[in-house]
C-alpha positions in Angstrom: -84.8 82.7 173.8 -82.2 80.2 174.6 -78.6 81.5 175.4 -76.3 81.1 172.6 -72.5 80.6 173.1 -70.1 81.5 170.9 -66.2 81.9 171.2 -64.2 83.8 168.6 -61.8 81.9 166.7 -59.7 84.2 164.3 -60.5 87.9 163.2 -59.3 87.9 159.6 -60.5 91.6 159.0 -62.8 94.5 159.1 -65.1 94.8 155.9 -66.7 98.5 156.7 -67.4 100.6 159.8 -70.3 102.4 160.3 -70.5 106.1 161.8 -71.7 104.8 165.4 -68.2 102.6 165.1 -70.1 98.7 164.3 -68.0 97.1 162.5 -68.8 94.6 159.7 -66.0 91.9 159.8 -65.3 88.2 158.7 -64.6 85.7 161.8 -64.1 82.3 162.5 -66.4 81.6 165.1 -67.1 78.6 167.2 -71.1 78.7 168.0 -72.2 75.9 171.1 -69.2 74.2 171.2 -69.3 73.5 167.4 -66.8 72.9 164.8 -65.6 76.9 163.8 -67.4 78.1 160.8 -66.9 81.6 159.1 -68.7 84.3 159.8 -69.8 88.0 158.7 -71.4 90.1 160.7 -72.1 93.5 162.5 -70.0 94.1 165.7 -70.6 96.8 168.3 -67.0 98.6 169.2 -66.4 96.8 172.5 -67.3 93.5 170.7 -69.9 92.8 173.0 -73.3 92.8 170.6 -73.5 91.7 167.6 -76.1 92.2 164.3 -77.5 89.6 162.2 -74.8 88.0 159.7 -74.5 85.2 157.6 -72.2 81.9 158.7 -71.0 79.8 156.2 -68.7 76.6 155.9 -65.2 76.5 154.4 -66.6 74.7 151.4 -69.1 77.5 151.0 -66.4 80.2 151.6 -64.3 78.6 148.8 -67.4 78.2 146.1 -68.3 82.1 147.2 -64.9 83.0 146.7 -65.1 81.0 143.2 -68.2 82.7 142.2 -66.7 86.4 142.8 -63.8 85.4 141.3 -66.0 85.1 138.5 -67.7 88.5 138.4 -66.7 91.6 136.8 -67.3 94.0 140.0 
């Protein structure tokens, strides 16, 4: 598997924590070089590993945050 780079951006917050200390939390995060998307993920507590997550643009971020706006939760 090809190296993948990444550089963190902004932390905006921590979502959960689970009892090993991961921490699920939404980023802005540069992957290869690219233009910063937002991220949320798993992170291990000295940030070094990382879980499967879901990145999205800010145009998706807005239509999500549209779309829970919209929900009765």
């Amino acid at each position: 598997m090809a190296n993948i780079k990444y550089e963190v951006i902004d932390n905006f917050g921590v979502l959960s924590e689970s009892a090993k200390g991961w921490t699920k939390e939404l980023r802005s995060i540069s992957w290869n070089d690219r233009e910063p998307k937002f991220d949320i993920r798993e992170w291990s507590p000295d940030g070094e590993k990382m879980g499967k997550g879901i990145t999205v643009t800010k145009d998706e971020l807005i239509k999500l945050r549209d779309m829970l706006n919209t929900m009765e939760l």
